[in-house]
C-alpha positions as CSV (number, residue, x, y, z in Angstrom):
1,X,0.0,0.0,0.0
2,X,1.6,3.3,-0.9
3,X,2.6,5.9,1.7
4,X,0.7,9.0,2.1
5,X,2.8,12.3,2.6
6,X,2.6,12.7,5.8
7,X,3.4,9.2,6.4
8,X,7.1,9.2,4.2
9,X,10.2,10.6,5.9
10,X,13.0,11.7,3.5
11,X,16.1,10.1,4.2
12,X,19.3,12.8,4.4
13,X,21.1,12.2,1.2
14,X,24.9,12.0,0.6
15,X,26.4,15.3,0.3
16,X,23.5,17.2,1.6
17,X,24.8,19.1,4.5
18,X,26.8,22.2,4.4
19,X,30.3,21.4,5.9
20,X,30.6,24.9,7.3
21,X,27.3,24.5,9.8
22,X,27.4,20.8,10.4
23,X,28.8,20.1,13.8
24,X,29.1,16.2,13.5
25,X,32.7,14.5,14.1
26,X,35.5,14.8,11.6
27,X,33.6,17.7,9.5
28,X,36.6,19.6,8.8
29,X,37.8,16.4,6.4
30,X,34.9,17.6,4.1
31,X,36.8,20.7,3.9
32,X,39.1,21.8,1.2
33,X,42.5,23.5,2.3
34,X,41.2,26.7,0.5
35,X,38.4,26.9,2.7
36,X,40.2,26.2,5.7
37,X,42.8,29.2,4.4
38,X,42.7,32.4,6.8
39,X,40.0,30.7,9.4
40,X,39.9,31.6,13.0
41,X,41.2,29.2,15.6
42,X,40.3,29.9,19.4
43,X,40.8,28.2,22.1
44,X,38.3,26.0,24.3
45,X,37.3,29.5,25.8
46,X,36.7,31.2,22.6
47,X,39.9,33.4,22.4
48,X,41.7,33.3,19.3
49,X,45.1,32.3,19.6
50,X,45.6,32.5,15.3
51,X,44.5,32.0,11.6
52,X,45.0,29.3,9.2
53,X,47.5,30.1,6.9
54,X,48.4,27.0,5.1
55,X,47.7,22.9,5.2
56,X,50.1,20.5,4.4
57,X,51.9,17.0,4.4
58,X,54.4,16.1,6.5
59,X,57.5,14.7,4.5
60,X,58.2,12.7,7.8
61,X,55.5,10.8,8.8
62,X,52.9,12.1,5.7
63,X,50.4,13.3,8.4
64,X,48.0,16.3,7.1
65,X,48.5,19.4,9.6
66,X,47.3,23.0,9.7
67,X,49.9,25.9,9.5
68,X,48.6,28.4,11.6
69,X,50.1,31.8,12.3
70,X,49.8,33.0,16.1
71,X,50.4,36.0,18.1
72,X,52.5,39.3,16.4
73,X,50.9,42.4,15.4
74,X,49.4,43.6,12.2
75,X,50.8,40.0,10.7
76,X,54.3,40.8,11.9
77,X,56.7,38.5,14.2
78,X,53.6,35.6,14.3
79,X,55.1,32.4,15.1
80,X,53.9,29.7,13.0
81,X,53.4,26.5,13.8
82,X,52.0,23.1,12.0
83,X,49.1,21.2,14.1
84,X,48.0,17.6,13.0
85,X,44.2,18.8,11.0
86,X,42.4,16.1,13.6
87,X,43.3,18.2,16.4
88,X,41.0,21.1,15.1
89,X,37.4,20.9,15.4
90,X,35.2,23.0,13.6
91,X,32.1,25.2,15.3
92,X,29.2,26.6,14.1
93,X,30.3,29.9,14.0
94,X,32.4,29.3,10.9
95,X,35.6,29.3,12.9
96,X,38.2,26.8,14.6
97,X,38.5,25.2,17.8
98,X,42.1,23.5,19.5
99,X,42.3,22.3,22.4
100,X,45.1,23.8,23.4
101,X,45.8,27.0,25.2
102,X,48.0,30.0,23.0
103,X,50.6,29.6,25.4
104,X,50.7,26.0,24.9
105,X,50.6,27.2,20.9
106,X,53.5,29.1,21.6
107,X,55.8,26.6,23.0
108,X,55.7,24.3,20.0
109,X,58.4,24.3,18.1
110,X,58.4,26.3,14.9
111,X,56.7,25.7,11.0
112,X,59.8,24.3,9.3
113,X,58.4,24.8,5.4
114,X,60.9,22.5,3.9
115,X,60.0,19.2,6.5
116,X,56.2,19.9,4.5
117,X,54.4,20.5,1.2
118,X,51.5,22.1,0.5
119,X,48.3,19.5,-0.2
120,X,47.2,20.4,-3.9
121,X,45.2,20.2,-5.4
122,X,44.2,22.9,-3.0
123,X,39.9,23.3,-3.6
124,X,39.5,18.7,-3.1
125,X,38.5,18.1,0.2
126,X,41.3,16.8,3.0
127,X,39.1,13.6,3.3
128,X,40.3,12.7,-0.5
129,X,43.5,13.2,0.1
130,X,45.1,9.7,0.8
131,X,47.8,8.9,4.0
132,X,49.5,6.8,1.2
133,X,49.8,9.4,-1.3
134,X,53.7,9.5,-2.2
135,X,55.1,12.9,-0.8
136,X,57.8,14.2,-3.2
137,X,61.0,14.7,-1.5
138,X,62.8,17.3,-0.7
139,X,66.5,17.5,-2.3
140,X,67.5,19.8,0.6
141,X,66.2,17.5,3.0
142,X,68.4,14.5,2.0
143,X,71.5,14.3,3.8
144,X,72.6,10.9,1.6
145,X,75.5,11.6,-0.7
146,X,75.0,12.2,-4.2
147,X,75.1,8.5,-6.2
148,X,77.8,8.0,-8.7
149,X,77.4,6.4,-12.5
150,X,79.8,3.9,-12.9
151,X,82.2,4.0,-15.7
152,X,81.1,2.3,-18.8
């Protein structure tokens, strides 16, 4: 016997939430690193201890983290440091939230660009970007010697 209206429910299709107001686990994999780009991150009280300014990979252990530029004035002397992306969870209010205090921010060590690269292509969402993706190495980065050809 078919349903009347009031009796069907629809059922929440795939892809039908906007990432930026859904507050369910792990949202901020449906983001793209050009959306996460300049956000606000505050900390579990609300005060913002910096901005997004870039996510990467790490060439070390290929983990996806979240540049983000804390502290200084008018956007000079901020320190920046790389956070893995799962320690940031995203709020309603269009901004960022770590659970970590800016002091405990600022004791990290420093964003070392050349120990990264930048996730690209930048506007696909961190969830598609795979863990065993190949990370292109650095040449400044490997202390190995250079290899010889042998002599023919």
């Amino acid at each position: 016997m078919p349903e009347s209206d009031a009796e069907r429910t629809e059922m929440p299709q795939m892809g039908d939430k906007d990432p930026l107001t859904t507050t369910t686990e792990n949202t901020i994999f449906a983001l793209s690193p050009d959306q996460l780009t300049n956000m606000t991150v505050v900390d579990p009280l609300g005060n913002e201890v910096g901005k997004i300014k870039q996510v990467v990979r790490s060439r070390h252990n290929e983990t996806i983290e979240a540049v983000i530029a804390s502290g200084g004035l008018l956007g000079f002397g901020a320190k920046e440091i790389a956070v893995p992306i799962d320690t940031l969870e995203l709020s309603d209010q269009h901004y960022l939230e770590i659970h970590a205090s800016s002091e405990e921010l600022k004791a990290r060590e420093d964003y070392i660009p050349q120990a990264y690269v930048a996730l690209e292509p930048s506007d696909k969402p961190i969830s598609e970007f795979e863990a065993v993706e190949p990370v292109p190495a650095d040449p400044a980065m490997d202390a190995s010697p250079p290899k010889r050809m042998a002599p023919e």
